[in-house]
GUKOL-443408 format. One record per atom (N, C-alpha, C): x negated, y, z. Coordinates in steps of 0.1 Angstrom, whole numbers, plus 5000, padded with zeros to 4 digits. Example, Ala and Ser with C-alpha at 12.3 -4.5 7.8 and 13.67 -1.06 7.14 Angstrom:
<sites>
486849435078/487749555078/486849675078/487249785071/486349895071/487150005079/
</sites>
This chain:
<sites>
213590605481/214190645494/213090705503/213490825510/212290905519/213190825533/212290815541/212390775556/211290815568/211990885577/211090935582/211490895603/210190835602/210390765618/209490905626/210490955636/210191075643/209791045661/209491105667/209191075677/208590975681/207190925676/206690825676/204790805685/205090735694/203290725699/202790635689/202090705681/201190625666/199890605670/199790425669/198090365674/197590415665/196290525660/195090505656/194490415655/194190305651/193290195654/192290175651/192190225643/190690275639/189590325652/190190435659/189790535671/189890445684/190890315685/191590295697/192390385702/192990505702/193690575705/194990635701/196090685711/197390745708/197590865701/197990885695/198891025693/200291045694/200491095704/201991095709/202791195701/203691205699/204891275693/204391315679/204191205675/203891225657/205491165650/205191185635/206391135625/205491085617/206091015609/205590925601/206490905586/205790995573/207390975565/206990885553/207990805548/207790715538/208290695526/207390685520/208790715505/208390585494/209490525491/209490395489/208790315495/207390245489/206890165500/205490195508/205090315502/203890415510/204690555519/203290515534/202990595539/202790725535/203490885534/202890975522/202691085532/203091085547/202491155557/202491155569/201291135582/201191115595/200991215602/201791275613/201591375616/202291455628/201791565627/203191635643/204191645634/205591675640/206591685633/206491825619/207091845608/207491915599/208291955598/208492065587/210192055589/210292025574/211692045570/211992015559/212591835558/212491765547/212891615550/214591605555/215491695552/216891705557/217091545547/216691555534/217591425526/216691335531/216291275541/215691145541/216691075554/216290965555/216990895562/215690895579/216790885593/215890945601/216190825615/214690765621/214490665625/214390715639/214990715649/213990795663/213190665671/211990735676/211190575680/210790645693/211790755701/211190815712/210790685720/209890675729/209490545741/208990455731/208590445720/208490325713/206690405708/205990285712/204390245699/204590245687/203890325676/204090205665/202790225661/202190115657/200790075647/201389955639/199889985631/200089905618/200389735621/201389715607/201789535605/200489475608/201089325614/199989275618/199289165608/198089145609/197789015595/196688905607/197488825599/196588685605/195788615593/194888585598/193788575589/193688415586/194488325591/193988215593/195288125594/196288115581/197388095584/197487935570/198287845571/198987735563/200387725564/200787795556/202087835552/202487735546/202087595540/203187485538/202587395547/202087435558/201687295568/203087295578/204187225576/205487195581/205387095590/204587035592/203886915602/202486905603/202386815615/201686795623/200786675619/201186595610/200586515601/200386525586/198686575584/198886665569/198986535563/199086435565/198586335554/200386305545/200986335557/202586335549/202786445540/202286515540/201986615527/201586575511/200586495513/200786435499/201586355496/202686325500/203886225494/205186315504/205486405498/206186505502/206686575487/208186605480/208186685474/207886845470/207086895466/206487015466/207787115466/208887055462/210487175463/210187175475/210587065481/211187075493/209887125501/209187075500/207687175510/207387315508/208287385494/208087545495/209387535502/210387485501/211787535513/211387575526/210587455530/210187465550/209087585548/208287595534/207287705537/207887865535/209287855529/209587995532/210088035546/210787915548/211187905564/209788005573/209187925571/207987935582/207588105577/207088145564/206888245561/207988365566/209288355570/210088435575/210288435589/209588305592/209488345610/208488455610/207088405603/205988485604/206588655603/207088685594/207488805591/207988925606/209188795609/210188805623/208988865635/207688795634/206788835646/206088945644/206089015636/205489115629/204089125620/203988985614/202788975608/203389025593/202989135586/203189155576/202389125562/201189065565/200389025554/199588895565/199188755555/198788655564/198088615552/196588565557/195788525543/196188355546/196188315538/196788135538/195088075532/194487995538/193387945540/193487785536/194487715530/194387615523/195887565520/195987555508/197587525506/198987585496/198187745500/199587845494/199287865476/199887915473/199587945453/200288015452/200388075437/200588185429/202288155431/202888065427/204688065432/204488135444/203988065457/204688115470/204188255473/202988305470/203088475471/203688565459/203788475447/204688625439/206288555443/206888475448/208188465454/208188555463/207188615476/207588715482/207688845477/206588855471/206389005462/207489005451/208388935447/209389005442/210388965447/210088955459/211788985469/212688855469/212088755464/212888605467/213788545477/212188545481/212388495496/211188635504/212088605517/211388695528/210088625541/209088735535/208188685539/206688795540/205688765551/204388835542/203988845533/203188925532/202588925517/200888815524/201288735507/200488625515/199288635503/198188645512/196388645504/196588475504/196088465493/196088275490/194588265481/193988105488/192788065484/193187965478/194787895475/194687795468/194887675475/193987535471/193787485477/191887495479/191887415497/190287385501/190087295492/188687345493/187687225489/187087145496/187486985497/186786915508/186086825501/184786745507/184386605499/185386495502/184786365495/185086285498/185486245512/185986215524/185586155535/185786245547/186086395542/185886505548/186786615554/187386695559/188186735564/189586725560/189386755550/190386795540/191086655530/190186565534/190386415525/191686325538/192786345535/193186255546/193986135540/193286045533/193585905533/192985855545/193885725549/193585645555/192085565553/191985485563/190185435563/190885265551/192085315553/192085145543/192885165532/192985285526/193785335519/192785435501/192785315490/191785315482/192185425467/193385475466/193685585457/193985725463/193885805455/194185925454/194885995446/195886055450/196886125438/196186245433/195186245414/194986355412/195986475409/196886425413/198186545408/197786675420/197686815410/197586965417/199186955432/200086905418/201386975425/202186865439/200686755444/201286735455/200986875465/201686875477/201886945481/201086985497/199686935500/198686905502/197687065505/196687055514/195987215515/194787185508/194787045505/193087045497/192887005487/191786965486/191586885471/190186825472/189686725466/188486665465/187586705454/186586735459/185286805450/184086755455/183386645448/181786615452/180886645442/179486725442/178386765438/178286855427/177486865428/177287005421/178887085410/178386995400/179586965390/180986995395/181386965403/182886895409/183087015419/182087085422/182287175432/182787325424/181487295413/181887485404/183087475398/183387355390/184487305387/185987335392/185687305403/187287315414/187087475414/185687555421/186287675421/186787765410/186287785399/186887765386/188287735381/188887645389/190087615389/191387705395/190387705409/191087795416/191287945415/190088015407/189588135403/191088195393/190888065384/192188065374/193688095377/193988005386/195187995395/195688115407/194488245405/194788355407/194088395427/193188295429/192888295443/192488435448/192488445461/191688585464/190588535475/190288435478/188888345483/189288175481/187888125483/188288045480/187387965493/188087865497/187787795513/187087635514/186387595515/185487485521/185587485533/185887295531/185687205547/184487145546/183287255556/181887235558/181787165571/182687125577/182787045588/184086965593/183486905602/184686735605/186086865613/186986795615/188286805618/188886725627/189886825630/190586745644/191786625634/192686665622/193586625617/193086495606/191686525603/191286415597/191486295599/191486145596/191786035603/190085965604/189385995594/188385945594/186886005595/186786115598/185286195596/185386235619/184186285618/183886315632/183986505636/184186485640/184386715643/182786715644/182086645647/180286695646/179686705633/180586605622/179986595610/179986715599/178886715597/178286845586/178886815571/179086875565/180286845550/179886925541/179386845532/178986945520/177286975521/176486935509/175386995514/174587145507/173887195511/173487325512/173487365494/173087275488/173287275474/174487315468/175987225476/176787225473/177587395473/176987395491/177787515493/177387635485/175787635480/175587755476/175687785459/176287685457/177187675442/178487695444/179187685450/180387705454/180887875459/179287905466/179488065464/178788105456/177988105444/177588175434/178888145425/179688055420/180888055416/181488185419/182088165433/183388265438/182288395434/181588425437/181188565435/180488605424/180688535412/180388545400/182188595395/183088585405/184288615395/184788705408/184088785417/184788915427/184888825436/184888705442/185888655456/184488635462/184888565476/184188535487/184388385492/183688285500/183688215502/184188225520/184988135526/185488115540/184787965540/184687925553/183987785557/184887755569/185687595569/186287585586/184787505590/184387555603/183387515606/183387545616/182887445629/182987435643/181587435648/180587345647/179287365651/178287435645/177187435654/176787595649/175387525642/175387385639/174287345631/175787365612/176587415615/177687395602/177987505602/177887655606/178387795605/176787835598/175587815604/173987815604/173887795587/174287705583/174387595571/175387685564/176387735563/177287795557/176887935556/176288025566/176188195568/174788195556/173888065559/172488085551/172988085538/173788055528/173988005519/175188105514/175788205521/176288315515/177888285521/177888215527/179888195531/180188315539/180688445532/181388535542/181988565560/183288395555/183788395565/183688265574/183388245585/183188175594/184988155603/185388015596/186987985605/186487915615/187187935627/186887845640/185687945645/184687805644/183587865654/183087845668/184487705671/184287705688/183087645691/181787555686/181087495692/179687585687/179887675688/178687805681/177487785691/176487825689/175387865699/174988005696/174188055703/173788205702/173388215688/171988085687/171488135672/172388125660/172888055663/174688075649/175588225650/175888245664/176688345665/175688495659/174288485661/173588605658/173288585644/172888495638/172888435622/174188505618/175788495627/176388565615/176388705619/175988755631/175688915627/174988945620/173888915621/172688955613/173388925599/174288875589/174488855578/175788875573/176488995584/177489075582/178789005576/178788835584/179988755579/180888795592/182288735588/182988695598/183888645607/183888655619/184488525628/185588495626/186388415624/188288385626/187988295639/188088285647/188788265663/189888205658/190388085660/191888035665/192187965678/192188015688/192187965700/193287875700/194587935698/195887885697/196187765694/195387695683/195887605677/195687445684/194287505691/193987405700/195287335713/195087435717/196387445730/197587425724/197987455715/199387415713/198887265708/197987245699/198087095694/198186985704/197287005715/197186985733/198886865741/199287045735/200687045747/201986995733/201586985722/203186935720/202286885704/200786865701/200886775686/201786675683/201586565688/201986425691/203086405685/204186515696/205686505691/205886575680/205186685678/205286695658/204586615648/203886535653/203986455643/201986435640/201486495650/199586465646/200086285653/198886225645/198486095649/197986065666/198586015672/197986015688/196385935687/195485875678/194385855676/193585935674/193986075669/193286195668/193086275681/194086275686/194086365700/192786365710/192486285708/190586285717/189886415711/190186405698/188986505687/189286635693/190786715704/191086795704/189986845722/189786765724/188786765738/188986885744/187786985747/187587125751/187687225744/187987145730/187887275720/188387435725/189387425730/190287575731/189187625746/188887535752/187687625762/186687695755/185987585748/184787585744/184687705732/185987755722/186187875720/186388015723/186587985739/186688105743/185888155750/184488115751/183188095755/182488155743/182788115730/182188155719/182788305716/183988335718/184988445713/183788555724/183788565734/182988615742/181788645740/181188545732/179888535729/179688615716/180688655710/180388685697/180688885697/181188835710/181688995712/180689045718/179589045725/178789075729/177689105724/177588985712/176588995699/177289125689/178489195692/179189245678/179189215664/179489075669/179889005656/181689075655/181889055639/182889125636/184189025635/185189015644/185988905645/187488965640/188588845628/189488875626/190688795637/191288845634/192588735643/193288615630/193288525637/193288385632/193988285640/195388195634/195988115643/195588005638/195687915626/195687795622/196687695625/197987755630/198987665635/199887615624/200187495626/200987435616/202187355620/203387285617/204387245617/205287335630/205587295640/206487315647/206387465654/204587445657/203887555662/203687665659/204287695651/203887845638/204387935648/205587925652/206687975664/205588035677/204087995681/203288035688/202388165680/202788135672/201588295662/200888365674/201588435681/201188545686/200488535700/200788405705/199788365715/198288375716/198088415709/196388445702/195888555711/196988655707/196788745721/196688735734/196888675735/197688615751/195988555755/196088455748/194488375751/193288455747/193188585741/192088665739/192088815748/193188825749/193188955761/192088955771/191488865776/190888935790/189588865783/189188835769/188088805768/186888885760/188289025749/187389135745/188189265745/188189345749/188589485749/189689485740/190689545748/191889545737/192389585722/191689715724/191289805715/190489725706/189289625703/189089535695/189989435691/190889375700/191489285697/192789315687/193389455690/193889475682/193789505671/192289575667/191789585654/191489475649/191689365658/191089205651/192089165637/193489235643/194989175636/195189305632/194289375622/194889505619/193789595609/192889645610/192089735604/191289665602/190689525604/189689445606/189789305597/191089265598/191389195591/192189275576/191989375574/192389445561/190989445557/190489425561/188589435558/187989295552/188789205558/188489055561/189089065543/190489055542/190489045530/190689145517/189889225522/189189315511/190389405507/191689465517/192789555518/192589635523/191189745524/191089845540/191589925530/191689955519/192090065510/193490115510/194290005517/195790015518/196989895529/195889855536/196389785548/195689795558/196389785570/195889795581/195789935592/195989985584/195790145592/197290225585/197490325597/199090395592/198090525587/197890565575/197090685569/198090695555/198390845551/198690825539/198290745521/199390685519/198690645507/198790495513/198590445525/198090275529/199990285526/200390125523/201490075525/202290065536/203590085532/204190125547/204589955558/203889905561/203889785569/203489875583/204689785591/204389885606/205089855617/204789815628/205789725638/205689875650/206989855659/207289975667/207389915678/206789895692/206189825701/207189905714/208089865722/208189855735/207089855743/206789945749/205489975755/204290035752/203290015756/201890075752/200989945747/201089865738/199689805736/198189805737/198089915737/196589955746/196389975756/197389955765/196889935782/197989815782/198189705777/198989585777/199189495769/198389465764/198189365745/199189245747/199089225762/200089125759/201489135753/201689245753/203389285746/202989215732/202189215727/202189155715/202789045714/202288965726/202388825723/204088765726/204888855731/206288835728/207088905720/206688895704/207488965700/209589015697/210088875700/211288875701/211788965711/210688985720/211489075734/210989165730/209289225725/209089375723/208789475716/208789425702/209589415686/210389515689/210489625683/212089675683/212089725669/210889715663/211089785648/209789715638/210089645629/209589625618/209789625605/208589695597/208989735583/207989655577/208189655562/207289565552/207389625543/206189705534/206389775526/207289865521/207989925533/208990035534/210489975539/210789825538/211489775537/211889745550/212989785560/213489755571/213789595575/212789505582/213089415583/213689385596/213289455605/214189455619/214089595624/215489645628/215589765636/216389685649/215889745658/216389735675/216389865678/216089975674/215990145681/217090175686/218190135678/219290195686/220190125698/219589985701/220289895713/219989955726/
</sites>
């Protein structure tokens, strides 16, 4: 099918800038030309986006697509059916907000992204690392402090898995390499969701991690790290980890450690603030709630800090159960902290970089896949439109595929 969306102010994002009264034509699920109008194209089907933005589908870099609650530990004694049912759910809100590719950072597998990619269920196209790797004790470990087994079963339904020393580390990734990952993620630091470790505590040691990425990058992937302090980003960037999640308790020499070593940032401001204002009642432990402190300040202090260093930052939510429904708040809380025009490249040409898709995501160029949301307003003199998408949404596509038209209301 040819489709061709006409009258369109098309973001450049790349440039930060407009091009007003372009068309955009698509034939199946590629972009095949960007441009002033043409003629010809009588047999295609014809979209008018006069007053309407459109730039590229958005990708969140930092997403748990079967985290359905707020207490991961009910996840291991959870049916894995029923936890891919809520995780399509949640995957189709995502979609709804106009995230069209979301890298899943502990949790997702080879069922839940080839269910989207052949049209199952409706959803992003989802980059999956599998499950994390955490130690014993450690982010990712959530038994109780009095609670002495562990289910080795893959198919609980859980974002991690236990791997200690050397052995147990190349092993897991190995595992996961198998199971078709596109990175593969370490808990190099304590957690807010944990029941038993500290958010100061360092996880994994330098041996471990740097076996863990000679693994992944002996078979094409990259290593991600959730890591909050900057004696745990320091410890991770030296030892080859790409990507830096979180990041709120950074210092300069961490934040310049990861420029100087061309990793980079995921920011999740969001997740803090929502956990804040409504964890409890979805279901986090109210004994954990202390661990959530300043975090979401103390982030946005670092998000600033890293912008100034031109450290290279993706957009990243980490929200789970109830909160998914906030995605786009990210914007909202990063607007007045870096230039818009970056921030939108954070959820867009940047994070097509992040996971190794600049060749065909992220940018509206021919040949990239046709993912592409059509914006009520100007997002580059107003990013916060983003952050409502139900109100200013009027057009999203997924791989050519009309997932919401509003143009003609």
């Amino acid at each position: 099918m040819l489709l061709v969306l006409q009258n369109a102010n098309v973001v450049d994002v790349a440039r930060g800038v407009i091009n007003p009264d372009y068309q955009i034509v698509i034939e199946d699920s590629k972009i095949v030309e960007v441009g002033p109008k043409s003629a010809g194209n009588s047999n295609a089907v014809h979209i008018d986006l006069a007053g309407l933005t459109v730039m590229p589908g958005l990708i969140d870099c930092h997403c748990h697509v079967m985290q359905s609650t707020s207490n991961l530990a009910a996840l291991s004694v959870e049916s894995p059916f029923y936890a891919a049912s809520k995780a399509f759910e949640i995957m189709k809100g995502m979609l709804h907000r106009g995230f069209t590719t979301v890298r899943d950072v502990g949790g997702a597998d080879w069922g839940i992204a080839r269910s989207v990619a052949e049209g199952r269920v409706e959803g992003p196209r989802v980059i999956y690392g599998g499950k994390a790797l955490t130690a014993t004790g450690g982010h990712g470990d959530y038994r109780a402090a009095g609670q002495y087994y562990e289910d080795p079963s893959y198919w609980v339904p859980k974002i991690s898995r236990l791997a200690d020393g050397l052995d147990q580390v190349r092993l897991a990734v190995r595992d996961e390499v198998r199971k078709g990952a596109h990175h593969i993620k370490i808990m190099a630091n304590g957690g807010v969701a944990s029941p038993t470790d500290k958010i100061t505590s360092d996880q994994y040691s330098e041996q471990e991690i740097a076996a863990v990425v000679d693994e992944a990058q002996m078979a094409g992937l990259y290593v991600c790290s959730h890591t909050y302090t900057a004696s745990s980003i320091k410890r991770a960037v030296r030892n080859g980890v790409r990507s830096i999640e979180h990041g709120n308790l950074a210092d300069q020499e961490a934040i310049d450690l990861i420029k100087q070593r061309g990793a980079f940032l995921v920011p999740t401001l969001v997740v803090f603030k929502a956990l804040a204002e409504e964890g409890v009642a979805d279901g986090l432990p109210a004994d954990l709630v202390h661990k959530i402190g300043s975090m979401m300040e103390q982030g946005m202090h670092v998000v600033e800090q890293a912008h100034r260093a031109g450290v290279t930052m993706a957009y990243g939510t980490d929200l789970i159960g109830a909160m998914h429904r906030r995605q786009n708040e990210e914007f909202e809380l990063r607007a007045d902290l870096v230039p818009t025009a970056d921030l939108i490249r954070s959820a867009t040409v940047t994070g097509a970089h992040l996971i190794r898709r600049e060749a065909d995501l992220g940018q509206l160029l021919p040949g990239f896949e046709a993912d592409l949301i059509a914006v009520e307003g100007n997002p580059l003199e107003n990013v916060r439109l983003l952050a409502n998408p139900q109100k200013n949404l009027k057009l999203i596509l997924k791989g050519g595929h009309v997932v919401k038209n509003e143009t003609l209301h």
